[in-house]
C-alpha positions as CSV (number, residue, x, y, z in Angstrom):
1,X,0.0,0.0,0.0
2,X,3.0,2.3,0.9
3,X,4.6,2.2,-2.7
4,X,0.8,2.8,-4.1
5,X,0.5,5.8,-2.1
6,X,4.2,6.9,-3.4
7,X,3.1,6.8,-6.8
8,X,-0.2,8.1,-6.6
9,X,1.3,11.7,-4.6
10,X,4.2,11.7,-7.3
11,X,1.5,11.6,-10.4
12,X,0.5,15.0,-8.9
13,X,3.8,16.6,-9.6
14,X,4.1,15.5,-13.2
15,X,0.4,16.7,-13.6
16,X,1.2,20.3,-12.9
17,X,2.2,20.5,-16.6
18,X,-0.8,18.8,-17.9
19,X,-4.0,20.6,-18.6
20,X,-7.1,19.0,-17.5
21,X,-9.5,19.7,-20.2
22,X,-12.8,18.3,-21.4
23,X,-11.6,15.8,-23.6
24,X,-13.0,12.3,-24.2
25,X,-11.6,9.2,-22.7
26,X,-12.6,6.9,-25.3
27,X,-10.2,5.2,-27.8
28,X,-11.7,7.4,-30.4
29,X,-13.0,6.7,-34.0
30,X,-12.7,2.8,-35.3
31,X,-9.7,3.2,-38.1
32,X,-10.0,2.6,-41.6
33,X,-8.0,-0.6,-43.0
34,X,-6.9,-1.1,-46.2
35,X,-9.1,-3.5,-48.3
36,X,-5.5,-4.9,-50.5
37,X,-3.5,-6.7,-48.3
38,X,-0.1,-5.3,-49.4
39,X,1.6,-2.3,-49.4
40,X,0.4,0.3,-52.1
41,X,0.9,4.0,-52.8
42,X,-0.9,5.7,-55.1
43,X,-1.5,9.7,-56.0
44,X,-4.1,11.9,-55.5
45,X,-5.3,15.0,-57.6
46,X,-3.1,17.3,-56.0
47,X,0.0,15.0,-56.4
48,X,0.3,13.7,-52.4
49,X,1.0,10.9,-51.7
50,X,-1.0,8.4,-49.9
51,X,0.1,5.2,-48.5
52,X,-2.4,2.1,-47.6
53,X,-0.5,-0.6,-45.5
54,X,-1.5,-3.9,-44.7
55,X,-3.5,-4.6,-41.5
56,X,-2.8,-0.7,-40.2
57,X,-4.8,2.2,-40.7
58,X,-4.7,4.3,-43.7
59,X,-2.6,6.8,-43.9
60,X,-3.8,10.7,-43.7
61,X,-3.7,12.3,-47.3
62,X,-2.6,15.8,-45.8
63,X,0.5,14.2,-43.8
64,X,3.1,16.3,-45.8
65,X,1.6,19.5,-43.7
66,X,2.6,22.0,-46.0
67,X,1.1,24.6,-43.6
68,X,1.7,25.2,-39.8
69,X,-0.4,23.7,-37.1
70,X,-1.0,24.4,-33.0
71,X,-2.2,22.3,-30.7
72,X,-4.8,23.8,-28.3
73,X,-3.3,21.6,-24.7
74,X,-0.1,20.5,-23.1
75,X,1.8,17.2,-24.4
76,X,3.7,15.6,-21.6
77,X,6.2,13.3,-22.6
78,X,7.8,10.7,-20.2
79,X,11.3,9.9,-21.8
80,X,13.1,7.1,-20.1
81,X,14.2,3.2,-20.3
82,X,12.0,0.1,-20.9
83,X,11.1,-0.8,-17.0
84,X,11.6,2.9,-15.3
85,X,8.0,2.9,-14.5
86,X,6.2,4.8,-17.2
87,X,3.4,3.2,-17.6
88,X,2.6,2.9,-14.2
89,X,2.9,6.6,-13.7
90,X,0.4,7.0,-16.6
91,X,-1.9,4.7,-14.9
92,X,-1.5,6.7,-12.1
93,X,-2.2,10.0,-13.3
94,X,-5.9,8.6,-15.1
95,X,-7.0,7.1,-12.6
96,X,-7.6,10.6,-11.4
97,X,-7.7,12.4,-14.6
98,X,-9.2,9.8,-17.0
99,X,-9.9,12.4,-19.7
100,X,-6.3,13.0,-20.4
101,X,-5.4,11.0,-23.7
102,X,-3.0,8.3,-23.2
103,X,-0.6,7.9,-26.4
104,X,1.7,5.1,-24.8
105,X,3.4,3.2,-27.3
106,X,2.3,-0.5,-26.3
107,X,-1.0,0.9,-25.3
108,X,-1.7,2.3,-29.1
109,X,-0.2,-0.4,-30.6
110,X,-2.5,-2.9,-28.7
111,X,-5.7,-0.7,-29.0
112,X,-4.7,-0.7,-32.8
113,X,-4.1,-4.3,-33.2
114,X,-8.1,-5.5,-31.3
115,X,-9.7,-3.1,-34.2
116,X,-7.1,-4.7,-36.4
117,X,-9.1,-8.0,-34.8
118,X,-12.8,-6.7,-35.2
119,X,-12.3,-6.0,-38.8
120,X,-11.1,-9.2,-40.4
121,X,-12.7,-11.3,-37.4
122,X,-16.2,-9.5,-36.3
123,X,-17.7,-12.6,-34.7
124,X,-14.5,-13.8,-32.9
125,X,-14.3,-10.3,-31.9
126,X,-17.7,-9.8,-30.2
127,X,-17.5,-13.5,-28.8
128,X,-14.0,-12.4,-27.3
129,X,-15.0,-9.1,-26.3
130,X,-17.4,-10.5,-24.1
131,X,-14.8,-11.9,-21.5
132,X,-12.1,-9.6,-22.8
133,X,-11.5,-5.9,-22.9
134,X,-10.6,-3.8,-26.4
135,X,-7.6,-3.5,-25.3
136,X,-5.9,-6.9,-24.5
137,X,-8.3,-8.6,-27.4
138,X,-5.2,-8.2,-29.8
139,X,-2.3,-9.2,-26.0
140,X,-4.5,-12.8,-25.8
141,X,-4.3,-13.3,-29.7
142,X,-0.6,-12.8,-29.2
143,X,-0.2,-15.9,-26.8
144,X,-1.2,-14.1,-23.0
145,X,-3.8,-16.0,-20.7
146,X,-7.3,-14.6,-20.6
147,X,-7.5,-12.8,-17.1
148,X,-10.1,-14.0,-15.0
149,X,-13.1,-12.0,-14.6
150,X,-17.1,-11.7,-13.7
151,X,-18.0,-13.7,-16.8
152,X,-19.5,-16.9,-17.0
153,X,-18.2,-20.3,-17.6
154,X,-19.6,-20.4,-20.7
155,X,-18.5,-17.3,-21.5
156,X,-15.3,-18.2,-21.5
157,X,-15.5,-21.4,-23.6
158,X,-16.9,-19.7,-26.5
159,X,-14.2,-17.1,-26.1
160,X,-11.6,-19.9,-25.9
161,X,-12.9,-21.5,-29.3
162,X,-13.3,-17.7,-30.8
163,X,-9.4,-17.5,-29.7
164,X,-7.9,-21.1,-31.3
165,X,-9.9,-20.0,-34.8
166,X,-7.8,-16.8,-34.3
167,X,-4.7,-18.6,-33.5
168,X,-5.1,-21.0,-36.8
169,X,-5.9,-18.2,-39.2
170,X,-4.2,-14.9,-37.8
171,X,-0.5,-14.1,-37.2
172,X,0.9,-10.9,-36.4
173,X,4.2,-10.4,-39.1
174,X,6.6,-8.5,-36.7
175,X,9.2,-8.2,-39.2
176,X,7.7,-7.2,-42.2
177,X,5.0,-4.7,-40.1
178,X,5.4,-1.1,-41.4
179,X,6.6,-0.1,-38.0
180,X,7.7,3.6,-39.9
181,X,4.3,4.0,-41.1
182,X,2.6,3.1,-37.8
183,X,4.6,5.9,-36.2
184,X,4.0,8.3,-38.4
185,X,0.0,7.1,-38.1
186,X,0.3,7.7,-34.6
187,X,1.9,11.1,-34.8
188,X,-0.4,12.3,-36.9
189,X,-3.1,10.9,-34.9
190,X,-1.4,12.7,-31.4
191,X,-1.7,16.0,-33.6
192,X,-4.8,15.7,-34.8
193,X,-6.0,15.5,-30.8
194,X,-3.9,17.9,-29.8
195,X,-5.8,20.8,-32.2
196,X,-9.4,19.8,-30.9
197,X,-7.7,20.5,-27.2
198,X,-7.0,17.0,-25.4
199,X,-4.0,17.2,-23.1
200,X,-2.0,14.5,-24.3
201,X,0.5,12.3,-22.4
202,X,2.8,9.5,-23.5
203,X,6.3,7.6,-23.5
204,X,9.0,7.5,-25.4
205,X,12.6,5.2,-25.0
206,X,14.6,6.8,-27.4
207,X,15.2,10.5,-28.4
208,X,14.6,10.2,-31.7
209,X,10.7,10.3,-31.4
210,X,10.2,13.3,-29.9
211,X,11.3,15.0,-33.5
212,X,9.7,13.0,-35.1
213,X,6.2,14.6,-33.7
214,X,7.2,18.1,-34.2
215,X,9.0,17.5,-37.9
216,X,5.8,18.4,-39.1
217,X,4.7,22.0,-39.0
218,X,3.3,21.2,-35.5
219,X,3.6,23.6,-31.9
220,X,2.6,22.9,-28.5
221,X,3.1,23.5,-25.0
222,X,5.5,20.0,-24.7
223,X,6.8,18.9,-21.1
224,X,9.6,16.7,-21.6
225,X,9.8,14.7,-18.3
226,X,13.4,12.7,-18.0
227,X,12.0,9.5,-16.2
228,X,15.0,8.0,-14.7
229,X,15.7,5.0,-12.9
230,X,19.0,3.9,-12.1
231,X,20.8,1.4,-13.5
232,X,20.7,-1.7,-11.2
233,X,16.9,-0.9,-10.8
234,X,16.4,-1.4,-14.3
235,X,18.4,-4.5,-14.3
236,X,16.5,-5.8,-10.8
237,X,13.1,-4.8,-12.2
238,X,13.7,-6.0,-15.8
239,X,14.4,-9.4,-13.6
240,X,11.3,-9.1,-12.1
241,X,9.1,-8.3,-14.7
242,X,10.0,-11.3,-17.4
243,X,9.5,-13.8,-14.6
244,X,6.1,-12.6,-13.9
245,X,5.0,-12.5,-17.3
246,X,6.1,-16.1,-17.4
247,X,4.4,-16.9,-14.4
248,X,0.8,-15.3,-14.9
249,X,1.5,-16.5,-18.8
250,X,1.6,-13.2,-20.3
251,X,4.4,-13.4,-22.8
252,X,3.6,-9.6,-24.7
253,X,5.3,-8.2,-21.6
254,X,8.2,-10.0,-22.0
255,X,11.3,-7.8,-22.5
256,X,14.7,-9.1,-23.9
257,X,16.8,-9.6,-21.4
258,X,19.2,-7.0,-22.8
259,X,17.0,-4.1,-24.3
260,X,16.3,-1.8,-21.7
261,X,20.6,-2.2,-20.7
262,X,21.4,-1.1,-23.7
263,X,18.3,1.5,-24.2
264,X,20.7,3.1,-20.5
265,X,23.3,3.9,-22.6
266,X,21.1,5.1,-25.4
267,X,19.7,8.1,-23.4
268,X,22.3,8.5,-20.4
269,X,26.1,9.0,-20.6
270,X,28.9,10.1,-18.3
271,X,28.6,13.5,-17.0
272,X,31.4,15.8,-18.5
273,X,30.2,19.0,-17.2
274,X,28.9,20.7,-13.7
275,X,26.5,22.4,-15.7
276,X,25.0,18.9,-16.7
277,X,22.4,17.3,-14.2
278,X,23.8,14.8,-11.6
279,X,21.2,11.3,-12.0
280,X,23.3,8.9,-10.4
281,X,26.9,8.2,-9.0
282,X,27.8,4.5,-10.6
283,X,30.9,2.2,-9.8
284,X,31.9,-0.1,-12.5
285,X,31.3,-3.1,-10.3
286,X,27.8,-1.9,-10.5
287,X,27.4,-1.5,-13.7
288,X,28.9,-4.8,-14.6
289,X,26.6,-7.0,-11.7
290,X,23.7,-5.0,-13.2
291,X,24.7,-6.3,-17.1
292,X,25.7,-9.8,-15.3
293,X,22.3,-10.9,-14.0
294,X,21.3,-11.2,-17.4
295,X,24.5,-11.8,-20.0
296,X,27.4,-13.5,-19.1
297,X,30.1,-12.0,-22.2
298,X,32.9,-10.6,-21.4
299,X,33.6,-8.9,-25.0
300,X,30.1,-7.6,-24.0
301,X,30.8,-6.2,-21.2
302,X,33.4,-4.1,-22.0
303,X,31.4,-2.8,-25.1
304,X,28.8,-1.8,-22.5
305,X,31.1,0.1,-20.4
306,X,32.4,1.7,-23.1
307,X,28.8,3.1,-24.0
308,X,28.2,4.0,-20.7
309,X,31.3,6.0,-20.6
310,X,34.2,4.1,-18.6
311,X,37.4,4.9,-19.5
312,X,39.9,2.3,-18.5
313,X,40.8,4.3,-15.5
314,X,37.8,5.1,-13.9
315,X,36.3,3.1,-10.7
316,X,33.2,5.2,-11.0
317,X,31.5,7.6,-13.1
318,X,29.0,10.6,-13.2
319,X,25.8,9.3,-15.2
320,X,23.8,12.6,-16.8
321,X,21.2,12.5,-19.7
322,X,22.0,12.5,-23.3
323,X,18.4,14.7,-24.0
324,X,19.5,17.8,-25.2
325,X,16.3,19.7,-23.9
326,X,14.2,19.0,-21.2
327,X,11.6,20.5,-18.3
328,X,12.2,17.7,-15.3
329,X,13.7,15.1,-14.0
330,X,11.6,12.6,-12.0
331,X,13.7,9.9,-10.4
332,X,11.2,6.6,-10.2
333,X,13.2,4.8,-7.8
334,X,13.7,7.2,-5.1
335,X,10.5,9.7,-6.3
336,X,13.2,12.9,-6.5
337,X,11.7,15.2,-9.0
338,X,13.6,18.5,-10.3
339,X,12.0,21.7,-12.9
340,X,14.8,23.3,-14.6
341,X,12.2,25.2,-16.9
């Protein structure tokens, strides 16, 4: 109860950014899916492009924005590793301010993939909806247990058969999936809501997505919250996490035993400068038990000093951010928070 109270005080702090506005909490309007099941692009009158991609929604005809747009609310963006607590601080924050628009990466993506269920598979979709929300219809068809729930037993049988038709005649292609043009679908989407006045807030694990929004003729009011968590908490809590999704058989929130390690050195470095903020003081015997209790490789290791910053002389080092701009830091391990603008 004491760490649920924690949280629920520190959602406050991040909130004073956020504009509570009248927006809706609903996932929105149902997306439209292309009818051919391939990759196509084809022309309009006025010469832009438009491209249709296979099980994703269609593209918007004006996304070249050849003229400037605004965005009417604030959009808070929590930057930090796989496993620093993001989306619990989200989860948080609704549960008080539901009308704020959630724009989490796995969140969209799985909201996404159940209408990406409804519209090839209706009935299996209404028979699974029954026992199963929107929003882990498309986590189940991916291989997680159905949670259990007020339903009936029957309920739950028809949902099971609904699920092994699924499993025999849908599979999600990770490696061929337009992951570019989903991004750029969901930043257009993010702007879109911003304009009508929803205060937006999402999460982001590398620094190259932030631009990626605001490449596009787009301004707003944009918190950029550094969400840090030290080192061997990631590594504990990355630990932690994969053997629980193994245990309550839910394998979509499984992360690769290396990816949030690395995703450290993507967005921290060694501090260089007193002008640059102090996160965390880390030895290199830390750093290599946190890299140890998943990967035993020595040639590894050193490559992941290296990115952190040791040199071969230094016992210790001075870990700052790599963002270049920034409003907070919020510390999720020991609930420290910091406004520098």
């Amino acid at each position: 109860m004491k760490k649920y109270f924690s949280l629920f005080a520190i959602s406050f702090i991040v909130l004073e950014a956020c504009l509570i506005a009248g927006s809706s909490s609903s996932y929105g309007m149902e997306p439209e899916f292309d009818e051919v099941r391939q990759n196509i692009v084809i022309s309009n009158s006025q010469g832009q492009k438009i491209r249709k991609v296979s099980l994703h929604p269609m593209a918007d005809p004006m996304a070249d924005n050849r003229f400037q747009r605004y965005g009417k609310a604030p959009i808070t963006i929590l930057l930090g590793t796989s496993t620093a607590g993001k989306t619990a601080l989200i989860n948080s924050i609704r549960m008080t301010h539901p009308t704020i628009k959630d724009y989490s990466g796995d969140l969209r993506f799985y909201i996404n993939g159940g209408y990406v269920i409804k519209y090839f598979f209706p009935e299996e979709y209404e028979t699974l909806n029954t026992v199963v929300p929107h929003e882990e219809i498309f986590k189940v068809c991916s291989g997680d247990k159905i949670k259990p729930g007020n339903y009936l037993p029957e309920q739950l049988d028809l949902a099971k058969n609904a699920l092994q038709k699924l499993e025999d005649e849908f599979e999600f292609d990770d490696e061929n999936f337009d992951w570019t043009s989903w991004r750029d679908k969901e930043a257009e989407q993010l702007i879109l809501d911003s304009m009508k006045g929803a205060p937006i807030i999402l999460d982001h694990v590398c620094l190259w997505g932030i631009p990626q929004i605001f490449s596009r003729n787009f301004y707003a009011n944009l918190n950029i919250v550094i969400t840090f968590c030290p080192l061997q908490e990631v590594s504990k809590r990355l630990k932690r996490r994969n053997e629980e999704a193994e245990q309550f058989q839910q394998p979509t929130n499984v992360r690769e035993v290396d990816g949030p390690l690395w995703n450290f050195t993507d967005l921290y470095k060694k501090r260089e400068s007193q002008n640059e903020p102090l996160l965390q003081i880390l030895t290199r015997e830390e750093a290599l038990s946190a890299f140890r209790l998943h990967i035993t490789n020595s040639a590894q290791e050193e490559k992941f000093l290296k990115a952190l910053g040791f040199s071969s002389l230094d016992d210790k080092i001075e870990i700052t951010t790599r963002a270049p701009y920034y409003h907070s830091i919020l510390n999720t391990k020991t609930h420290a928070y910091k406004r520098f603008r």
